[in-house]
N, C-alpha and C positions, 0 to 999 in steps of 0.2 A: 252707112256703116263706116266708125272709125279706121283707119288705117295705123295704128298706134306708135310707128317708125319717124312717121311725118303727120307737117301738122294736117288738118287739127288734133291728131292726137298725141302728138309729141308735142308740148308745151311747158321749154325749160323754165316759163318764168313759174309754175309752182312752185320750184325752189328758193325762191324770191319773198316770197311772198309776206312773213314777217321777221324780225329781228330774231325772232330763236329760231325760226328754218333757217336763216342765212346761217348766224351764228353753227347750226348745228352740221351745215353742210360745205363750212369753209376749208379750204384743201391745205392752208396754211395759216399758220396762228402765229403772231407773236410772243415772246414773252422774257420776262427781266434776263433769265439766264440766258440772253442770245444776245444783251448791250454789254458792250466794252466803254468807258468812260475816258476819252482824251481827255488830259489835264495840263496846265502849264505851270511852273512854280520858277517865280523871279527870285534874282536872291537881292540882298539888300534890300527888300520892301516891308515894311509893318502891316500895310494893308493891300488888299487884293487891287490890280489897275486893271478897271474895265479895257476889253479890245473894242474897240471902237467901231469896227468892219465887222464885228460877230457879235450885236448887241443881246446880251446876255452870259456872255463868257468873260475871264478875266484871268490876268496872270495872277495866281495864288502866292501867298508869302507862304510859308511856313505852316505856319498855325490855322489859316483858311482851307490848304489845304489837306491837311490832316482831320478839318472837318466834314469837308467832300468826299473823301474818300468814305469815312462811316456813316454820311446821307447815301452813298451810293450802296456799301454793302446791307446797308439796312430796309433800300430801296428793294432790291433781291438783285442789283447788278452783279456779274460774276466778274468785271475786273474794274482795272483802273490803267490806261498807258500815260507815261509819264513823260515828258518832255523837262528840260530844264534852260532858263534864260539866264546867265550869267550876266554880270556888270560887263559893261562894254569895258572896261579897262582891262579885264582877263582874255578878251581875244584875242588870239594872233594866229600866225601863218600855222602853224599844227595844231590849231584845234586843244590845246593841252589842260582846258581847263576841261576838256571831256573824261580825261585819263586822272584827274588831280580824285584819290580818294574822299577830299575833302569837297571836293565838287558840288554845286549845287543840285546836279541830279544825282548822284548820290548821297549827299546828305537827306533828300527827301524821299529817295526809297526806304534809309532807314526811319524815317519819320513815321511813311508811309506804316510798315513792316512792323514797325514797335508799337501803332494804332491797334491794327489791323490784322497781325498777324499770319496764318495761312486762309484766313476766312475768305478774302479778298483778293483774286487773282493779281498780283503788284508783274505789271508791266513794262520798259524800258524802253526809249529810242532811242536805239545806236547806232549814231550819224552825228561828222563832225560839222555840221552844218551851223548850227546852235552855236558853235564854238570859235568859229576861223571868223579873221578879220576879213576876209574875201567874199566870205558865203557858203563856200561852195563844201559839197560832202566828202569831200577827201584835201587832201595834199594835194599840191601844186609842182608840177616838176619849173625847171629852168625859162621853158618858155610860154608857160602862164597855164597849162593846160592840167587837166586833175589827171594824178598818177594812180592808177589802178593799187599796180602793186604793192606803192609805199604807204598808200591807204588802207587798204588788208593791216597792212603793220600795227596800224594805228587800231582798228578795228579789233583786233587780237587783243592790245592791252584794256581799251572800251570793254568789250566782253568779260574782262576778268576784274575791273574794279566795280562792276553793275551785279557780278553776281556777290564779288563779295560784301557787296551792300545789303544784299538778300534779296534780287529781287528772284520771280518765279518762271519770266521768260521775257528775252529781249527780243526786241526788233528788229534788223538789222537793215537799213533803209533807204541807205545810200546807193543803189544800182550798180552795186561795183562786182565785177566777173571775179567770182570765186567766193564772194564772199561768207556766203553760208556753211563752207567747209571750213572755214579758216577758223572764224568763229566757233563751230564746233570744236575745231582741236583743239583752239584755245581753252573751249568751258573741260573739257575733258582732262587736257593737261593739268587743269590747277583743282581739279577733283570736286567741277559742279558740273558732273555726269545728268544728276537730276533737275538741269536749268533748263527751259524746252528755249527753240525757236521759231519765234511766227516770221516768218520768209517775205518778206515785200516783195514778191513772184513777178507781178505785174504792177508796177508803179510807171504813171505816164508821164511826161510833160507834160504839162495840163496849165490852163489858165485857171482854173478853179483855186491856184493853189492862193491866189492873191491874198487873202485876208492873213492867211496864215502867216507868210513873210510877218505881219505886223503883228503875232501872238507870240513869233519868237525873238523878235528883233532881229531879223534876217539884216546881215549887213553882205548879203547876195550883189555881188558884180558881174554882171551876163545874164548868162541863162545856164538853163541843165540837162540840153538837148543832148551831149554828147555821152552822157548815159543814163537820164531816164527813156524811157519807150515814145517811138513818135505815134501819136494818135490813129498814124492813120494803118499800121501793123497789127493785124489779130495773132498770124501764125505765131510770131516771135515770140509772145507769152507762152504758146503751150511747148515751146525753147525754150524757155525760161524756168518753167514747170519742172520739165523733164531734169533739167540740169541741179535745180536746188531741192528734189525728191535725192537727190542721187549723192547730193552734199550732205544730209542729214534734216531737212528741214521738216520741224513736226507740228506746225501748220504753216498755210499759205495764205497770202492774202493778196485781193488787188484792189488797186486805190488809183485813181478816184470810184463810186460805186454807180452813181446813176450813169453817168456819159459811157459805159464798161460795163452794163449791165450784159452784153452777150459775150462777153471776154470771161465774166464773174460764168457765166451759166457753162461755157466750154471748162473753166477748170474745174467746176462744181462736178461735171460730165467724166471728169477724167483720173478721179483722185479716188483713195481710201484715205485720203488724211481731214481734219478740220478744217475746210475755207471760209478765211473772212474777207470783210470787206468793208472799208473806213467810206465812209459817208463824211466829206472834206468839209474846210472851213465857206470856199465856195456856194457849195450845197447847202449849208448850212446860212448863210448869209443869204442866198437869192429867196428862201423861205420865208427866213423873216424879213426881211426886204417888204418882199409882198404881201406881207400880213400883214407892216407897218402901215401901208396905204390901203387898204383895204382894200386888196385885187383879190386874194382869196382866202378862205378859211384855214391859218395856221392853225388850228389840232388837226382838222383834217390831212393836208396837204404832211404834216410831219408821219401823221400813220398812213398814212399811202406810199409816200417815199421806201418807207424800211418794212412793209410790205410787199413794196416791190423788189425791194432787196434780196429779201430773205424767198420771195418764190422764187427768185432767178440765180440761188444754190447756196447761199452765206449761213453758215451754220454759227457764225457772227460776227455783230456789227459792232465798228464805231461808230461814234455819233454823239457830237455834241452835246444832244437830247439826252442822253441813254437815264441818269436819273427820275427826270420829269418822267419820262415813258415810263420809266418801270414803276412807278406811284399811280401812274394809271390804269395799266392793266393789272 
C-alpha cells in the first residue's frame, strides 16, 4: 500500500509531464508588461552605430529611435528608459549638456513623447555621467573626488528640464545620499507633482558594467567605488531601501539583476512599492557571447535569465531583450 506523503506515492514529476501541465502549473509567468526597454540615442548621427560589446544594440539617432520606441509599444512593452550620448565636444567638468533643454536627452523624450504619447511609459536617466569630461556621476570638488552635495544641485535642475520634456518618470542613478528627496522637491516645486521616481536603491560597482561604458561613450577616469555599493554588502541596500522609501521614491529598483538576485528578493520581501530590476549591458553581452559560439541555446538561456528575475521579486525588468521578448510571448 501506497504511503501517498512519500514516494512512491508522492511523485512530483507528474507535473512535468507535458507542455500544457508545465505550462498550466508554472508559479510564475512572464509577460510584455513586466519589460522596460533601455535605449541609447547619439546626437549628431543620421544612422544607428552598432555597440560593438552588445551585438544587437546600437546608439539610435533620432529617427531610429522614434521607431523603437513604437516596435516596443506595439510589442506590448510597457516602457522605454532613455539614456542620451552627446558629442564629446559638449562635455565638461558639470555635466551641462545634461541640464541644456536643448539637450540630447531631452530632445528625444520629446521625440519619444510626440511618437508615442502616454501609450508608452517614457523613461529618463538622471546622472551626469553621460555628460562630464571625467566620467564620473556628479561634480568634482577641489581635490578630484565627487561632491555629494553640489551634485544634488545639479540633480535638481536634471529633474526639472526631463520633466519638462515630458517625460513620465526618471531615474535617478547616480548613488548619491539624498538624492531621491531632492529630486522630489525639485519635480514638485516646478509643478510635475505627477512625474514618478524609480529609485536605483541598490546599484553596485559591478564589473558587468563594461560594455556599457561603450554605449554611452563613458569618458570615466577611475572607478565609482566611492558611491556605488561594494559587492560584497547585503545589509546596506535594505539602508538604502529604507532611506529612499522615506525620500519619496515610487519605485525601486536594483541593478545589476542576476549577480543580486538575493539582494532583488530581500527588497522584493520588504516593499509595498514596484521593484525593478535592469538586467545590464554585462548580462546581456555574456549571453550573446555564448550563443555566438555555440556553448548554449540563446532563446533559451534569454527566458531563463528574466525568469529568474522575475521569481526572485521584479515586478520589472530591463533588459536589452525586452522587444524581442515581448513578440514572443
Amino acid at each position: 500500500m501506497s504511503t501517498y506523503g512519500t514516494f512512491p506515492g508522492a511523485r512530483p514529476r507528474r507535473l512535468r509531464t507535458t507542455p500544457a501541465m508545465r505550462r498550466m502549473v508554472a508559479e510564475h509567468r512572464l509577460h510584455p508588461a513586466d519589460l522596460i526597454l533601455p535605449a541609447f540615442v547619439r546626437e549628431g548621427v543620421s544612422e544607428p552605430v552598432p555597440i560593438s560589446a552588445m551585438p544587437g544594440v546600437v546608439q539610435h539617432s533620432r529617427d531610429t529611435l522614434r521607431r523603437a520606441a513604437v516596435e516596443a509599444l506595439q510589442a506590448g512593452v510597457s516602457g522605454i528608459m532613455l539614456f542620451g550620448v552627446p558629442e564629446d565636444a559638449k562635455k565638461d567638468a558639470a555635466g551641462t549638456a545634461g541640464t541644456d533643454p536643448d539637450g540630447i536627452l531631452q530632445v528625444a523624450i520629446r521625440d519619444v513623447k510626440a511618437e508615442v504619447g502616454d501609450d508608452l511609459v517614457i523613461m529618463s536617466d538622471l546622472c551626469l555621467d553621460e555628460y562630464t569630461d571625467h566620467g564620473h556621476c556628479g561634480v568634482l570638488d577641489s581635490a578630484g573626488r565627487v561632491d555629494n552635495d553640489a551634485t544634488l544641485e545639479r540633480y535638481a535642475e536634471m529633474a526639472q528640464v526631463q520633466a519638462d520634456a515630458g517625460v513620465h518618470v526618471v531615474g535617478p542613478s547616480g548613488m548619491m545620499d539624498g538624492q531621491v528627496g531632492v529630486v522630489r522637491d525639485a519635480l514638485d516645486q516646478t509643478g510635475h507633482e505627477d512625474v514618478s521616481i524609480l529609485a536605483y536603491t541598490a546599484k553596485y560597482a559591478s564589473a558587468f558594467y563594461g560594455p556599457f561604458r561603450e554605449a554611452v561613450g563613458s569618458s570615466l577616469q577611475g572607478d565609482r567605488k566611492t558611491y556605488q555599493q561594494d559587492p560584497a554588502n547585503a545589509r546596506e541596500s535594505l539602508r538604502e531601501l529604507e532611506l529612499d522609501l522615506a525620500e519619496g521614491a515610487d519605485m525601486v529598483m536594483v541593478k545589476p539583476a542576476l549577480p543580486y538576485l538575493d539582494i532583488l528578493a530581500k527588497v522584493a520581501e520588504s516593499v509595498d512599492v514596484p521593484v525593478a530590476a535592469y538586467q545590464i549591458s554585462g548580462e546581456y553581452a555574456m549571453v550573446e557571447a555564448a550563443a555566438a559560439n555555440g556553448w548554449i541555446d540563446r532563446d533559451r538561456a534569454i527566458m531563463e535569465t528574466l525568469t529568474g528575475i522575475k521569481r526572485a521579486g521584479a515586478n520589472m525588468i530591463l533588459t536589452y531583450w525586452a522587444t524581442e521578448v515581448a513578440r514572443q510571448l
